[in-house]
Structure formats: C-alpha cells, structure tokens
C-alpha angles and dihedrals in degrees: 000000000000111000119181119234123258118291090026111137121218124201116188118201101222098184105084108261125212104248103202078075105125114228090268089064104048084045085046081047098052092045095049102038103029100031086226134138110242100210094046084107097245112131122243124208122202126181126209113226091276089059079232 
C-alpha cells in the first residue's frame, strides 16, 4: 500500500467523476473546483460512480 510522506496533502474528491476524463480534464477539474494547483505535488483522489 502506497502512503504519502509527512506534510502531503490528499484531496479526495468525494462527488462521482467521470473517469473517461483524460488527464487534462481531471487537471482542468482540480484547478476549477478546488482552486488548487495540480502540480503542487499534492495527491488527488477521485472516485467512479461505484466509488470503486
């Protein structure tokens, strides 16, 4: 199991997401909804419908 070092922040994206979203539009996701900056090198979580 992965677990981030000390001081990472993890933001977990708790509304379903589309997951055929390329990697442009969860980065286009993080900077309009949650204001952050994706390469900040804090980790994103997002979960499908199934929350699988």
């Amino acid at each position: 199991m992965f677990f981030p070092v000390s001081g990472v922040r993890v933001w977990l994206c708790t509304q379903p997401t589309d997951m055929r979203k390329s990697y442009d539009g969860l980065l286009a996701l993080v900077k309009s909804q949650l204001q952050e900056d994706p390469l900040s090198g804090q980790l994103f979580v997002f979960i499908n419908r199934k929350g699988n």
